[in-house]
Chimera marker file (.cmm) of the C-alpha trace (Angstrom):
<marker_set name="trace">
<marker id="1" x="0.000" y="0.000" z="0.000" r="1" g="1" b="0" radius="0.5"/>
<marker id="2" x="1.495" y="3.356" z="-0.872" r="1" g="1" b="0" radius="0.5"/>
<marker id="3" x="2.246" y="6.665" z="1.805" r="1" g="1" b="0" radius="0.5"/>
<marker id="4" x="-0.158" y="8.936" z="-0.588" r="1" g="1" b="0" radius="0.5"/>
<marker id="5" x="-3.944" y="8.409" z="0.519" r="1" g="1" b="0" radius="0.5"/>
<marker id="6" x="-5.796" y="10.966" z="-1.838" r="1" g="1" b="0" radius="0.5"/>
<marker id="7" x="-8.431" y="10.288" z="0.389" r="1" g="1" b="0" radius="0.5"/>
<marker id="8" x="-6.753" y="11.768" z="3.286" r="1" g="1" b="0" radius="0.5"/>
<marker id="9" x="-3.060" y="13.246" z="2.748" r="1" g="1" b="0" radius="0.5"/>
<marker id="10" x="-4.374" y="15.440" z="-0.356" r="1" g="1" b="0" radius="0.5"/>
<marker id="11" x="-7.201" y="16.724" z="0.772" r="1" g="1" b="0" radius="0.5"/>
<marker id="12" x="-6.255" y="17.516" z="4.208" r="1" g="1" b="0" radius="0.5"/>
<marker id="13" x="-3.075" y="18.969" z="3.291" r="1" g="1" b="0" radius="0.5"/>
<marker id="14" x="-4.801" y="21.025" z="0.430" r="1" g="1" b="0" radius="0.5"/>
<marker id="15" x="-7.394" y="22.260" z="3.148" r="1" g="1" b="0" radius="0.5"/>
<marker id="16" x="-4.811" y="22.973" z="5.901" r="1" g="1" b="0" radius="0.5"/>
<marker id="17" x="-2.444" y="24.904" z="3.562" r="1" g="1" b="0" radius="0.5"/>
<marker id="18" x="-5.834" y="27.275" z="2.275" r="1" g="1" b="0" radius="0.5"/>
<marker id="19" x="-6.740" y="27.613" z="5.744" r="1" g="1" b="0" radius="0.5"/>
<marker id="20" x="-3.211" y="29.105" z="6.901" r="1" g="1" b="0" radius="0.5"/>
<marker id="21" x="-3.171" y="31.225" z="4.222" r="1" g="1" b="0" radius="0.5"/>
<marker id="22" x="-6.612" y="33.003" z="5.050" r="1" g="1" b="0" radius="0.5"/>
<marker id="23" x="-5.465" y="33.117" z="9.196" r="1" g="1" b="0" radius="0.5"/>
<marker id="24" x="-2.538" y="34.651" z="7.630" r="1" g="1" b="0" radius="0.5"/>
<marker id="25" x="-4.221" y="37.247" z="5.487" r="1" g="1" b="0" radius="0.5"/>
<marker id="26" x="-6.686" y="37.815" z="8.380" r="1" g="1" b="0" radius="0.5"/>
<marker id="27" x="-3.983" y="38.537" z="10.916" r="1" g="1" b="0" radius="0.5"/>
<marker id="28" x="-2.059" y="40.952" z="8.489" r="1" g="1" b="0" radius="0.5"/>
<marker id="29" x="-5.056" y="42.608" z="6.982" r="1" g="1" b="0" radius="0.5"/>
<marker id="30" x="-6.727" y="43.188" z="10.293" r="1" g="1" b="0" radius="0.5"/>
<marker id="31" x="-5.952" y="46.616" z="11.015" r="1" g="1" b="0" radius="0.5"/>
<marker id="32" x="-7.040" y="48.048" z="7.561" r="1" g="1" b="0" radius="0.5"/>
<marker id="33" x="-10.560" y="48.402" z="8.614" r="1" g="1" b="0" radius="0.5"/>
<marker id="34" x="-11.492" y="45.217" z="5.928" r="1" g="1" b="0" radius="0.5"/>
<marker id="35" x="-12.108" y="41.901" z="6.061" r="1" g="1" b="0" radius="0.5"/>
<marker id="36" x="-10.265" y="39.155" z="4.087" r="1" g="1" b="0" radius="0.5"/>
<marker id="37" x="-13.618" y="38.761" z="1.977" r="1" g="1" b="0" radius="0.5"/>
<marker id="38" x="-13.942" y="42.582" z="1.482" r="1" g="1" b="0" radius="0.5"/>
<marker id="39" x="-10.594" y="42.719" z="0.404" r="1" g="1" b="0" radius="0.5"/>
<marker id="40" x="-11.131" y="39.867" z="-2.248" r="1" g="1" b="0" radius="0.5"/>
<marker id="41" x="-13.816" y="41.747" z="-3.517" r="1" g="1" b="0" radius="0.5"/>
<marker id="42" x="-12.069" y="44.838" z="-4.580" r="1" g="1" b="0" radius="0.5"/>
<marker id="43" x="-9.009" y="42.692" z="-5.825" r="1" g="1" b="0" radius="0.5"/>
<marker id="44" x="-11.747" y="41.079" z="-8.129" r="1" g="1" b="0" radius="0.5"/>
<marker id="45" x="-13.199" y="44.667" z="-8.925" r="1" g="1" b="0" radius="0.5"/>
<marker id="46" x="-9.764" y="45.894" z="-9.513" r="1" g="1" b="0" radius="0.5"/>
<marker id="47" x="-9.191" y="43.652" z="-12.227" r="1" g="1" b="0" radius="0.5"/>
<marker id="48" x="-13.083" y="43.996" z="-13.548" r="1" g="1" b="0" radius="0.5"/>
<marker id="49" x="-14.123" y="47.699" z="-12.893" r="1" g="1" b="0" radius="0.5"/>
<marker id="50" x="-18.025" y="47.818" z="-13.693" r="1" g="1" b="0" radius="0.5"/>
<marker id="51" x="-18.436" y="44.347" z="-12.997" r="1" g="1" b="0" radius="0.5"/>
<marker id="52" x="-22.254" y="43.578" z="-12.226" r="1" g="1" b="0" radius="0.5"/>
<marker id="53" x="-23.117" y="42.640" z="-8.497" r="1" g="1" b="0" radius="0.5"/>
<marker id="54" x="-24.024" y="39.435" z="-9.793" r="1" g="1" b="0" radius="0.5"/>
<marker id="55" x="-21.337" y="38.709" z="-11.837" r="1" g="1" b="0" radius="0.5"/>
<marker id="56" x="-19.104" y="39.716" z="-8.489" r="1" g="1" b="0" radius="0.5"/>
<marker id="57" x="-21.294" y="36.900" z="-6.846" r="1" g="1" b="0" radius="0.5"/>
<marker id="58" x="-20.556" y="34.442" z="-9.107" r="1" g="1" b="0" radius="0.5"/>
<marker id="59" x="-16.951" y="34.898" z="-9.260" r="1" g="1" b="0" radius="0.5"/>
<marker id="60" x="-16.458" y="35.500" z="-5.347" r="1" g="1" b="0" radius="0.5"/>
<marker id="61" x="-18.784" y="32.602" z="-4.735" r="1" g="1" b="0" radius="0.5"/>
<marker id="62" x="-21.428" y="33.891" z="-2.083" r="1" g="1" b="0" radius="0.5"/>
<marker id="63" x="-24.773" y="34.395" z="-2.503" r="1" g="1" b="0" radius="0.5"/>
<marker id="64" x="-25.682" y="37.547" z="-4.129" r="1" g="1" b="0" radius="0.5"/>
<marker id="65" x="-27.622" y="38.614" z="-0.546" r="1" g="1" b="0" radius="0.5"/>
<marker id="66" x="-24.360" y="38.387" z="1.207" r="1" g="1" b="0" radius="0.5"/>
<marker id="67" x="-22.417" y="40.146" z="-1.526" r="1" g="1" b="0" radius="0.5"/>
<marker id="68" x="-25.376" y="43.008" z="-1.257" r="1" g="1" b="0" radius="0.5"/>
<marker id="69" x="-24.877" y="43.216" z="2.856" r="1" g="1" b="0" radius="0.5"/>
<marker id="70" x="-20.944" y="43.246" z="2.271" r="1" g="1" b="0" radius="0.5"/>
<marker id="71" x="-20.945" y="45.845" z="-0.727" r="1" g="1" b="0" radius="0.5"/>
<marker id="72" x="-23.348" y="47.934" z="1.722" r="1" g="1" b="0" radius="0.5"/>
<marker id="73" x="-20.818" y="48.292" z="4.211" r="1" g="1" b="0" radius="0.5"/>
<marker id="74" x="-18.065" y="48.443" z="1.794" r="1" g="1" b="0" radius="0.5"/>
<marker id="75" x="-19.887" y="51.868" z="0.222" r="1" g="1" b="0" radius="0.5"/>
<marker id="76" x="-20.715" y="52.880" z="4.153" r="1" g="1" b="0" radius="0.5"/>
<marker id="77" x="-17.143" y="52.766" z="4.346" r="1" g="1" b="0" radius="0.5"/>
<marker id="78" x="-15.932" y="54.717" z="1.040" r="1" g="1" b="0" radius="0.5"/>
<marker id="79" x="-14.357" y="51.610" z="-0.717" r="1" g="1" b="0" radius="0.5"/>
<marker id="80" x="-16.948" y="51.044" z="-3.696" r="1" g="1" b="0" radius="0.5"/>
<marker id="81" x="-19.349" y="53.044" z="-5.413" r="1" g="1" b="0" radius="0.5"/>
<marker id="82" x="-22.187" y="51.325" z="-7.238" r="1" g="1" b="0" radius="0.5"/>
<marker id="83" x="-23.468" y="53.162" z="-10.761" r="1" g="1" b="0" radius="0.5"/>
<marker id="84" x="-26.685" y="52.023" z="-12.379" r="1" g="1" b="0" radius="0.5"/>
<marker id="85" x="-26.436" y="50.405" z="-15.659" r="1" g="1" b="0" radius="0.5"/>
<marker id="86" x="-26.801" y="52.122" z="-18.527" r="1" g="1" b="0" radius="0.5"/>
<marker id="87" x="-28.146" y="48.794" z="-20.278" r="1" g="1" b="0" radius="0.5"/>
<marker id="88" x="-29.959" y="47.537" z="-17.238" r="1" g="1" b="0" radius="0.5"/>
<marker id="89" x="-31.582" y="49.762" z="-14.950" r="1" g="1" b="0" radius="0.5"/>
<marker id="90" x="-32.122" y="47.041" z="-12.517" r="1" g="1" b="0" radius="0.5"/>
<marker id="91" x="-28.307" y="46.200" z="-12.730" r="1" g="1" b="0" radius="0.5"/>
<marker id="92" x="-25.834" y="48.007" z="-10.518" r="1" g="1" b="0" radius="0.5"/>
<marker id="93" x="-22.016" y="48.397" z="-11.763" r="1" g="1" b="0" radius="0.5"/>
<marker id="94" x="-18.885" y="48.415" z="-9.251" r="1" g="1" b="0" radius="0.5"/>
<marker id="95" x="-16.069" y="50.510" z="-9.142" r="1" g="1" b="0" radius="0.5"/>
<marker id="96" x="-13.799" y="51.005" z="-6.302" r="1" g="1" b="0" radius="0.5"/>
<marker id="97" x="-13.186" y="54.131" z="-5.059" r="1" g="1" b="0" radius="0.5"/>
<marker id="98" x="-9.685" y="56.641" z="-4.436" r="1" g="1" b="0" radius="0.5"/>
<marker id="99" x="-9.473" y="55.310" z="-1.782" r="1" g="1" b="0" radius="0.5"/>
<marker id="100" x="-9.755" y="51.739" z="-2.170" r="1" g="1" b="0" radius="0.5"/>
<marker id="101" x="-7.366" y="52.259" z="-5.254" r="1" g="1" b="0" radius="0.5"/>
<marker id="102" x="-5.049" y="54.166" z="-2.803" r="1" g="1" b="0" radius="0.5"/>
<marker id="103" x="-5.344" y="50.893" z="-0.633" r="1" g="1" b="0" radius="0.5"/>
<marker id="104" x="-4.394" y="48.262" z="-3.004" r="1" g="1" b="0" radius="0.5"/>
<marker id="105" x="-0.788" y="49.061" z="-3.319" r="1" g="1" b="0" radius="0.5"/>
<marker id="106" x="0.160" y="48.402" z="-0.167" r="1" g="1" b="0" radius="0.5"/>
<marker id="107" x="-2.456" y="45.619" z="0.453" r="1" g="1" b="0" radius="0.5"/>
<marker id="108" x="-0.769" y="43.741" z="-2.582" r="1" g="1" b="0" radius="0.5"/>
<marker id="109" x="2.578" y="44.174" z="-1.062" r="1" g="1" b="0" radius="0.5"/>
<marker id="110" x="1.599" y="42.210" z="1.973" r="1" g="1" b="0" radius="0.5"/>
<marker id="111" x="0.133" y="39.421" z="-0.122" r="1" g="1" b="0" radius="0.5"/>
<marker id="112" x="3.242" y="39.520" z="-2.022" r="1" g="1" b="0" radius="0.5"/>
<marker id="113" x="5.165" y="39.330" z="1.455" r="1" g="1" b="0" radius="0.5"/>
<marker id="114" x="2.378" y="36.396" z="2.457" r="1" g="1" b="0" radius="0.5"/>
<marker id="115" x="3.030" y="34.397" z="-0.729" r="1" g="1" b="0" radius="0.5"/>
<marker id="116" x="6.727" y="34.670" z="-0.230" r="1" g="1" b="0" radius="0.5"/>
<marker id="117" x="6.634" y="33.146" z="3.600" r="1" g="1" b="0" radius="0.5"/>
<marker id="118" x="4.593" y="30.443" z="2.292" r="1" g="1" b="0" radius="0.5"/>
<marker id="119" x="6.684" y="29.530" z="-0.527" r="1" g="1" b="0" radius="0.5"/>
<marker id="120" x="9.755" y="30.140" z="1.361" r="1" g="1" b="0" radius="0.5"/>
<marker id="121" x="12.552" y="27.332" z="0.345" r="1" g="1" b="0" radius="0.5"/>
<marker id="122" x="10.913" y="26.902" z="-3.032" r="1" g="1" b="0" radius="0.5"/>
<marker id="123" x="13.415" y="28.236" z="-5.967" r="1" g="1" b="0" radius="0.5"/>
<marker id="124" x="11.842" y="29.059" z="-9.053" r="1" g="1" b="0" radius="0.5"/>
<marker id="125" x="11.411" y="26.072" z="-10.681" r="1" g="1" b="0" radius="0.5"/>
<marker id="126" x="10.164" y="24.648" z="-7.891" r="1" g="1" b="0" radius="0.5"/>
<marker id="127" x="7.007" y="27.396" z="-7.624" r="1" g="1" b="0" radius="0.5"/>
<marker id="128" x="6.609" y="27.500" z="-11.751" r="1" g="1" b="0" radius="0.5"/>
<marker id="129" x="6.204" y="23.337" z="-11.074" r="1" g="1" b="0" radius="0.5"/>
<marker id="130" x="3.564" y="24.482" z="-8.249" r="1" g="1" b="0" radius="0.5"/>
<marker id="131" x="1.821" y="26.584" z="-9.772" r="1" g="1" b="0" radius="0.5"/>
<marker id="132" x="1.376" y="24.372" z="-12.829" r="1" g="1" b="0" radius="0.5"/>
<marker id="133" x="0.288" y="21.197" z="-11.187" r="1" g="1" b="0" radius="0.5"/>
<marker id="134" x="-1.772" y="23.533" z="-8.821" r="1" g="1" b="0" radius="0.5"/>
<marker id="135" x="-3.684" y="24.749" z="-12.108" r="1" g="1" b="0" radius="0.5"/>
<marker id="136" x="-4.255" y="20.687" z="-13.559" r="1" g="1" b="0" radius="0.5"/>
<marker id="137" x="-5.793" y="20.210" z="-10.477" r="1" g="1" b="0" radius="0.5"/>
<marker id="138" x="-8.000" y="23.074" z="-10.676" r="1" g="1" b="0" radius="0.5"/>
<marker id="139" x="-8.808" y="22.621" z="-14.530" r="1" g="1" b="0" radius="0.5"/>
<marker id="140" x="-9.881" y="18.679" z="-13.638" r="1" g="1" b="0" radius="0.5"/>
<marker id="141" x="-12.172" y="19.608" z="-10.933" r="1" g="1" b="0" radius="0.5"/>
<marker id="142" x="-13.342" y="22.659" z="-12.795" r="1" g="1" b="0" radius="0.5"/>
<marker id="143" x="-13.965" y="21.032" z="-16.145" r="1" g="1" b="0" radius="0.5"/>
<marker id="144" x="-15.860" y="18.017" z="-14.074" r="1" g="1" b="0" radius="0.5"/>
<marker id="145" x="-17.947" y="20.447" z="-12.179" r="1" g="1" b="0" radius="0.5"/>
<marker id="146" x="-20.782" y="20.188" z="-14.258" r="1" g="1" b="0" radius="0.5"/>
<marker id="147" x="-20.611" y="16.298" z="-14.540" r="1" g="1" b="0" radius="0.5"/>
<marker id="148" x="-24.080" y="15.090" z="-13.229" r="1" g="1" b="0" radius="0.5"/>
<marker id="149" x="-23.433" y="12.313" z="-9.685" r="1" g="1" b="0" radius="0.5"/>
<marker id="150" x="-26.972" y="11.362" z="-10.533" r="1" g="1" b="0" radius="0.5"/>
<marker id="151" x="-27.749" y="8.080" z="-12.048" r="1" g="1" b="0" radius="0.5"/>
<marker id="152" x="-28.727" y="8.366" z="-15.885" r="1" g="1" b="0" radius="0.5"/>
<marker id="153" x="-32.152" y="7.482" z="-16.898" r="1" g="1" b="0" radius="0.5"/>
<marker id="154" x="-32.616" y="4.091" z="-18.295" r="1" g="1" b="0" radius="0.5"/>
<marker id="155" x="-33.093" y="5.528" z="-21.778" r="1" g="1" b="0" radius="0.5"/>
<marker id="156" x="-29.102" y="6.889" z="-21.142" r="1" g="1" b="0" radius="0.5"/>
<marker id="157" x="-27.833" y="3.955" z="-19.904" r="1" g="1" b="0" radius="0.5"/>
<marker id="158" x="-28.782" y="2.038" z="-23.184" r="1" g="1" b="0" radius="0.5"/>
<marker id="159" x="-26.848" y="4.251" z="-25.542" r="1" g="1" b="0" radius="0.5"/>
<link id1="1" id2="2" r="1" g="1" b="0" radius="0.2"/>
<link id1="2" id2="3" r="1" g="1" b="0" radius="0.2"/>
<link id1="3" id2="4" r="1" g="1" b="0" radius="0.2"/>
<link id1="4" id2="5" r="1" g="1" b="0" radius="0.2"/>
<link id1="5" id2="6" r="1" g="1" b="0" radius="0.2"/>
<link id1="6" id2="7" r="1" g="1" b="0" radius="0.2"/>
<link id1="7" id2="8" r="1" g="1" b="0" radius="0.2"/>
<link id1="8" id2="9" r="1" g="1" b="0" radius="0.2"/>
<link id1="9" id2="10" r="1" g="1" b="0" radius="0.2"/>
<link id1="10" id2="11" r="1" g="1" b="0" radius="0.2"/>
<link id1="11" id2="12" r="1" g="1" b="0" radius="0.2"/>
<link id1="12" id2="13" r="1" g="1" b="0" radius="0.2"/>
<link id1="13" id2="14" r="1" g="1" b="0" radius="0.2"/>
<link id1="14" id2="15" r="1" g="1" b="0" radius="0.2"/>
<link id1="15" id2="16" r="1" g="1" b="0" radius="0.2"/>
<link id1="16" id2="17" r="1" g="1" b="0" radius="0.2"/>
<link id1="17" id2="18" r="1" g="1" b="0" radius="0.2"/>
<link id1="18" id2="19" r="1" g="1" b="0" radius="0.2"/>
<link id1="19" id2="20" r="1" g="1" b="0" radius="0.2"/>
<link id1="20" id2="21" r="1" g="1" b="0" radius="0.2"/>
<link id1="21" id2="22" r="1" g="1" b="0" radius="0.2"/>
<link id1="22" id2="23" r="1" g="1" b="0" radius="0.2"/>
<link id1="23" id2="24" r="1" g="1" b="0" radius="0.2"/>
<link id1="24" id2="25" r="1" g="1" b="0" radius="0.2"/>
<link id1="25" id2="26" r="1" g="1" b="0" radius="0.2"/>
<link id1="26" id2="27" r="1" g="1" b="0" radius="0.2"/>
<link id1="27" id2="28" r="1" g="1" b="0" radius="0.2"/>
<link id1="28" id2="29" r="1" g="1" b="0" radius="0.2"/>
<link id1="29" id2="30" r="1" g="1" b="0" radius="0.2"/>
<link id1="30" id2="31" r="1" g="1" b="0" radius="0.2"/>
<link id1="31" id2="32" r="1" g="1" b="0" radius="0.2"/>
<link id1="32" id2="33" r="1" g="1" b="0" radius="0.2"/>
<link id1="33" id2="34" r="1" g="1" b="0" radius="0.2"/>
<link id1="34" id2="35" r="1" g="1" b="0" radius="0.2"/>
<link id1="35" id2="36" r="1" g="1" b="0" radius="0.2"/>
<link id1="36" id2="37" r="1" g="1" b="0" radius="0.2"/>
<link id1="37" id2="38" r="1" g="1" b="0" radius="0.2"/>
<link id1="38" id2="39" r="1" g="1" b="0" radius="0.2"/>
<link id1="39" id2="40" r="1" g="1" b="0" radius="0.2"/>
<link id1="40" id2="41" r="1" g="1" b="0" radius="0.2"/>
<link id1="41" id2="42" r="1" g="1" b="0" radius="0.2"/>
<link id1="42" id2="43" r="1" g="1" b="0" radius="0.2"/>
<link id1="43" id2="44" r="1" g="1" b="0" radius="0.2"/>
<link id1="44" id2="45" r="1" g="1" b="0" radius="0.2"/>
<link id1="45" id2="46" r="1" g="1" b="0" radius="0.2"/>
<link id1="46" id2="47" r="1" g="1" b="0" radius="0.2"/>
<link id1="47" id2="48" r="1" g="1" b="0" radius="0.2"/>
<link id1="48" id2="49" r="1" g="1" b="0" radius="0.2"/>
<link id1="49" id2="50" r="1" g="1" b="0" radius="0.2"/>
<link id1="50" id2="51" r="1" g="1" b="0" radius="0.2"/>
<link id1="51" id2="52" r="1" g="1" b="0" radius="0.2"/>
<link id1="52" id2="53" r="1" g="1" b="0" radius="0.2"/>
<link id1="53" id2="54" r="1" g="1" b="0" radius="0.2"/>
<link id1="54" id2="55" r="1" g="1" b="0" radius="0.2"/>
<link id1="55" id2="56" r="1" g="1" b="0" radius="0.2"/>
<link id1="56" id2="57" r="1" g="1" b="0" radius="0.2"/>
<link id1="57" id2="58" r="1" g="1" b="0" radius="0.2"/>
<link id1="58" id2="59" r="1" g="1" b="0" radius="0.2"/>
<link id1="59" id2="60" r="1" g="1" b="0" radius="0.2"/>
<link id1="60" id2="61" r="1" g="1" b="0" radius="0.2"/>
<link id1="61" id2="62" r="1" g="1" b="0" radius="0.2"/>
<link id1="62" id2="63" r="1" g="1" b="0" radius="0.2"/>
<link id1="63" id2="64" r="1" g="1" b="0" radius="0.2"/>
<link id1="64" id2="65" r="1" g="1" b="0" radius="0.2"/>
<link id1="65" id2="66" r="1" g="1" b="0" radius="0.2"/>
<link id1="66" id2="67" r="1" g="1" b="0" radius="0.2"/>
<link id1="67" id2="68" r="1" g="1" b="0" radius="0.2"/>
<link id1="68" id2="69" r="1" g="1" b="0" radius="0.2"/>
<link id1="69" id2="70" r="1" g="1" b="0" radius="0.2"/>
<link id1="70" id2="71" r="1" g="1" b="0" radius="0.2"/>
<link id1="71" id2="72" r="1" g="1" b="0" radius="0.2"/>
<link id1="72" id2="73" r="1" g="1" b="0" radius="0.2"/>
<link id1="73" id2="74" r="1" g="1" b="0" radius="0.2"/>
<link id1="74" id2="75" r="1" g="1" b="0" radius="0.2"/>
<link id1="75" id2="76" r="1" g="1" b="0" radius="0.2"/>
<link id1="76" id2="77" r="1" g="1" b="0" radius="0.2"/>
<link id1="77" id2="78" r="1" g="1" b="0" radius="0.2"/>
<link id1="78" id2="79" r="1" g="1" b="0" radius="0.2"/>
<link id1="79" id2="80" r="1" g="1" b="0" radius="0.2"/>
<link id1="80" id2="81" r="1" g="1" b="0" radius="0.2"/>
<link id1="81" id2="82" r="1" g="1" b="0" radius="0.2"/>
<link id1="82" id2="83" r="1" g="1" b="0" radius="0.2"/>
<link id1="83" id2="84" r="1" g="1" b="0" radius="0.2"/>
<link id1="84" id2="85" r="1" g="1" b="0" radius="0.2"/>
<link id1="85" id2="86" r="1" g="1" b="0" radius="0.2"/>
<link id1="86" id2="87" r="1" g="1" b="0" radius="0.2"/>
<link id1="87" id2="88" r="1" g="1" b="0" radius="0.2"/>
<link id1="88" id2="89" r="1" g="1" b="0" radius="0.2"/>
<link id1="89" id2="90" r="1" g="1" b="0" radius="0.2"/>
<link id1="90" id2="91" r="1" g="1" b="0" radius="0.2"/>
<link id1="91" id2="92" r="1" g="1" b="0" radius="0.2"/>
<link id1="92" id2="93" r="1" g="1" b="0" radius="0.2"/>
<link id1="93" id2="94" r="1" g="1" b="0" radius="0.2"/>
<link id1="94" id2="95" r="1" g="1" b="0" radius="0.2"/>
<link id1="95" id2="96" r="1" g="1" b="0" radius="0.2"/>
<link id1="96" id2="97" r="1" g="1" b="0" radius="0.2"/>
<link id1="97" id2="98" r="1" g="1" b="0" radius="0.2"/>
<link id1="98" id2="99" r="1" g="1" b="0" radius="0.2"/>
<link id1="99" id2="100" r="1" g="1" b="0" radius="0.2"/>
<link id1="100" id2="101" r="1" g="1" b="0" radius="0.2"/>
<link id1="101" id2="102" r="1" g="1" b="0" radius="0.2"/>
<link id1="102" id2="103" r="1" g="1" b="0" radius="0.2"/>
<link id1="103" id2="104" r="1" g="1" b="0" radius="0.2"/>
<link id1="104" id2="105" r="1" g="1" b="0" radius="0.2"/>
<link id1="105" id2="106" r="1" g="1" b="0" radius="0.2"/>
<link id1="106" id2="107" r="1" g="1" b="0" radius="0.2"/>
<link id1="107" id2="108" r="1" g="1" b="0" radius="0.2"/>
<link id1="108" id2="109" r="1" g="1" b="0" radius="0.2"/>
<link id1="109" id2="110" r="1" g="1" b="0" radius="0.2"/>
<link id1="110" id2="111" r="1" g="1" b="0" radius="0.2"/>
<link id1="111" id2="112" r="1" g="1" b="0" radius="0.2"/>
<link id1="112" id2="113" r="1" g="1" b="0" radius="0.2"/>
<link id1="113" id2="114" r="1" g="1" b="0" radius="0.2"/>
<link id1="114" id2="115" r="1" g="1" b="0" radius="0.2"/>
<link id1="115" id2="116" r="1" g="1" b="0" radius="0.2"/>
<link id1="116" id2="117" r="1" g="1" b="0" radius="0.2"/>
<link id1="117" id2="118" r="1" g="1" b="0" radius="0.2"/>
<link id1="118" id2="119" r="1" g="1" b="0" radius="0.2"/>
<link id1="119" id2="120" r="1" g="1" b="0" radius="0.2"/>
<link id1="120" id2="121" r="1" g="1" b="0" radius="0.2"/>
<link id1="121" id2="122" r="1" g="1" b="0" radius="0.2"/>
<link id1="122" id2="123" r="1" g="1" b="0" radius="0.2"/>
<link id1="123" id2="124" r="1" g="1" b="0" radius="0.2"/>
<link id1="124" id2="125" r="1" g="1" b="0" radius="0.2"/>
<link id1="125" id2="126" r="1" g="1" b="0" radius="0.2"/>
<link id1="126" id2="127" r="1" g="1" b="0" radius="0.2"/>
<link id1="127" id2="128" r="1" g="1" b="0" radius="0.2"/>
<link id1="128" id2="129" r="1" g="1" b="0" radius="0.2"/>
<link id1="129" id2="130" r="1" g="1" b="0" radius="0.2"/>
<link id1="130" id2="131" r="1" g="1" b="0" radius="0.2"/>
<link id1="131" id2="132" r="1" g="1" b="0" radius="0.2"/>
<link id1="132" id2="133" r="1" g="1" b="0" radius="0.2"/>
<link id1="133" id2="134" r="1" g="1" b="0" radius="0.2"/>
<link id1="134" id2="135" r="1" g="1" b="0" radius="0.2"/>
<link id1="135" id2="136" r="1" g="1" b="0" radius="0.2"/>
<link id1="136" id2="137" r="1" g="1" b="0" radius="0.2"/>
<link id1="137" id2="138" r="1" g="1" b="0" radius="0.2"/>
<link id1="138" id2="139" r="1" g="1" b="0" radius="0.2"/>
<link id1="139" id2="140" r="1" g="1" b="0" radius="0.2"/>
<link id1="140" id2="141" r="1" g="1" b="0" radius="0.2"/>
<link id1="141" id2="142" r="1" g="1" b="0" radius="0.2"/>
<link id1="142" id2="143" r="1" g="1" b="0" radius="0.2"/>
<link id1="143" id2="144" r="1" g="1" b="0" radius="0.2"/>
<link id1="144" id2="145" r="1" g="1" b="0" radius="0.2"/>
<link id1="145" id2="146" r="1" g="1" b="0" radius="0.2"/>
<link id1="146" id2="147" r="1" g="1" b="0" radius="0.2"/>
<link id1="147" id2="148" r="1" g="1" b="0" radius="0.2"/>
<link id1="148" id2="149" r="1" g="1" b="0" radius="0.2"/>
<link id1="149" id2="150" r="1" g="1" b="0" radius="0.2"/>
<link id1="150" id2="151" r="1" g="1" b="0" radius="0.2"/>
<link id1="151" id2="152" r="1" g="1" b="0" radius="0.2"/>
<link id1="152" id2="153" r="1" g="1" b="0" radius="0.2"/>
<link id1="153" id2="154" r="1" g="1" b="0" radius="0.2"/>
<link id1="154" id2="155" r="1" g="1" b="0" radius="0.2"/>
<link id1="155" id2="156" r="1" g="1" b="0" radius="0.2"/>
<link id1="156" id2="157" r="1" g="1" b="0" radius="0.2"/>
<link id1="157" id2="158" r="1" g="1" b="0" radius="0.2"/>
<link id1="158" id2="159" r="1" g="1" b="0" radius="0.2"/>
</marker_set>
């Protein structure tokens, strides 16, 4: 029998290492006046300025209630502005504020500093081969994510 249980070693390692990271972020980020998930969001809305609320949703993966309570306090707060659609007036469109922008410079340098205490010991060939094997992983869960676990209707199981 071999050391690697995927059932256990993988997944448990995989989980530990993500949860580290986020204690990690928390403890650094904590006296910006953010949270780790408020944060993520205006990383994401840096890189997609107008992005719908729902689209934001989908791509921080929360329920667009949550994202609505979050983005309140986040506009309370003088991060992110919401604009109305021009092409939906039921739609509202993010952008971060000056100050938020202001705030991502040095917010990026800690995640850079984060990133390189967690991948301290690792020369680059080492975090290229990561970071590649990191992304198969992702692309095989991601491109079997909308693979049905139900059982296929007699008719199916014929063909």
């Amino acid at each position: 029998m071999s050391d690697f249980d995927p059932t256990t070693l993988f997944g448990a390692t995989l989980s530990d290492t993500a949860r580290l990271l986020r204690r990690r972020f928390d403890q650094k980020l904590r006296n910006t006046g953010s949270t780790r998930a408020q944060w993520h969001a205006i990383f994401k809305i840096s890189r997609h300025p107008g992005i719908k609320q729902a689209e934001l949703a989908d791509l921080l993966e929360v329920e667009p209630i949550t994202l609505t309570r979050m983005l309140d306090r986040m506009g309370d707060g003088g991060w992110v502005e919401r604009r109305p659609d021009p092409k939906d007036r039921r739609a509202r469109l993010l952008y971060l504020t000056a100050k938020a922008e202001a705030a991502l410079v040095p917010a990026r340098l800690t995640a850079e500093e984060i990133y390189e205490e967690a991948l301290a010991g690792l020369d680059a060939d080492d975090r290229a081969q990561l970071l590649l094997l990191l992304g198969r992983i992702r692309n095989n869960l991601s491109d079997r994510s909308n693979v049905s676990t139900e059982p296929a209707a007699k008719g199916e199981q014929d063909e």
